[in-house]
C-alpha positions as CSV (number, residue, x, y, z in Angstrom):
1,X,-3.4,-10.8,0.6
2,X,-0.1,-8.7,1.1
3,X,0.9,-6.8,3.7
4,X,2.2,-3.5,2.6
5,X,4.2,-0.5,4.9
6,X,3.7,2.9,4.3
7,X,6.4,5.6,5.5
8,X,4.9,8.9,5.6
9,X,6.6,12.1,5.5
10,X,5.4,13.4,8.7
11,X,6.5,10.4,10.4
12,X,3.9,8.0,10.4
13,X,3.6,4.5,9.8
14,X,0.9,2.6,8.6
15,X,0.2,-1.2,8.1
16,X,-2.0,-2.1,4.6
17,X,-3.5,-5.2,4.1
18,X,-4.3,-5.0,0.7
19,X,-3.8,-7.4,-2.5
20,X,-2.8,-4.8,-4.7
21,X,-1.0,-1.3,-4.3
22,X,-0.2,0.3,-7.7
23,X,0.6,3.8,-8.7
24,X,-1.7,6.1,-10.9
25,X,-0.5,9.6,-11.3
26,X,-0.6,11.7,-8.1
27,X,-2.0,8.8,-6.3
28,X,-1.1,5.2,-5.1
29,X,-4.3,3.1,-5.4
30,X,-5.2,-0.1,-2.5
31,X,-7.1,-2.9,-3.9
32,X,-9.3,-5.8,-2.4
33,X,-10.9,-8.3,-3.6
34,X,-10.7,-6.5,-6.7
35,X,-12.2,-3.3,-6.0
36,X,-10.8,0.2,-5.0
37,X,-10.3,0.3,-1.4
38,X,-9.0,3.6,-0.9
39,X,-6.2,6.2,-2.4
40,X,-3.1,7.6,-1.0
41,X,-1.4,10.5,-1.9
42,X,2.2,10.3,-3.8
43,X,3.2,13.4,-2.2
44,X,2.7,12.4,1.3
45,X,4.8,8.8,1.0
46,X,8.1,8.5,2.1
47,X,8.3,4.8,0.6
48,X,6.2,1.4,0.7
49,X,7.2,-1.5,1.3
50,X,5.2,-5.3,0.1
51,X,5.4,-8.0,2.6
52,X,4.1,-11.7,0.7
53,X,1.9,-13.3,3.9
54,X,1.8,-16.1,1.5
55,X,4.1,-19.2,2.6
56,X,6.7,-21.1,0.7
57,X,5.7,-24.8,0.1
């Protein structure tokens, strides 16, 4: 699972764990474990930002 940042246009932060963060239209889209785990609106992101948590072998 990644770690993603979100930069918000008010000025908020937020940490997401999530394994997948994709755009669909007006909407980014968190998945885990394969399923939707919530929506985030386009509009309201300043940028995001994937962090691997996986380590180099």
């Amino acid at each position: 699972m990644a770690k993603y940042y979100a930069a918000f246009l008010d000025g908020d932060y937020e940490e997401i764990a999530a394994d997948l963060v994709e755009r669909s239209g007006s909407d980014y889209i968190v998945y885990r474990a394969g399923e939707v785990a919530g929506y985030i609106p386009v509009a309201n992101v300043r940028s995001l930002l994937r962090e691997d948590t996986r380590t180099a072998r």
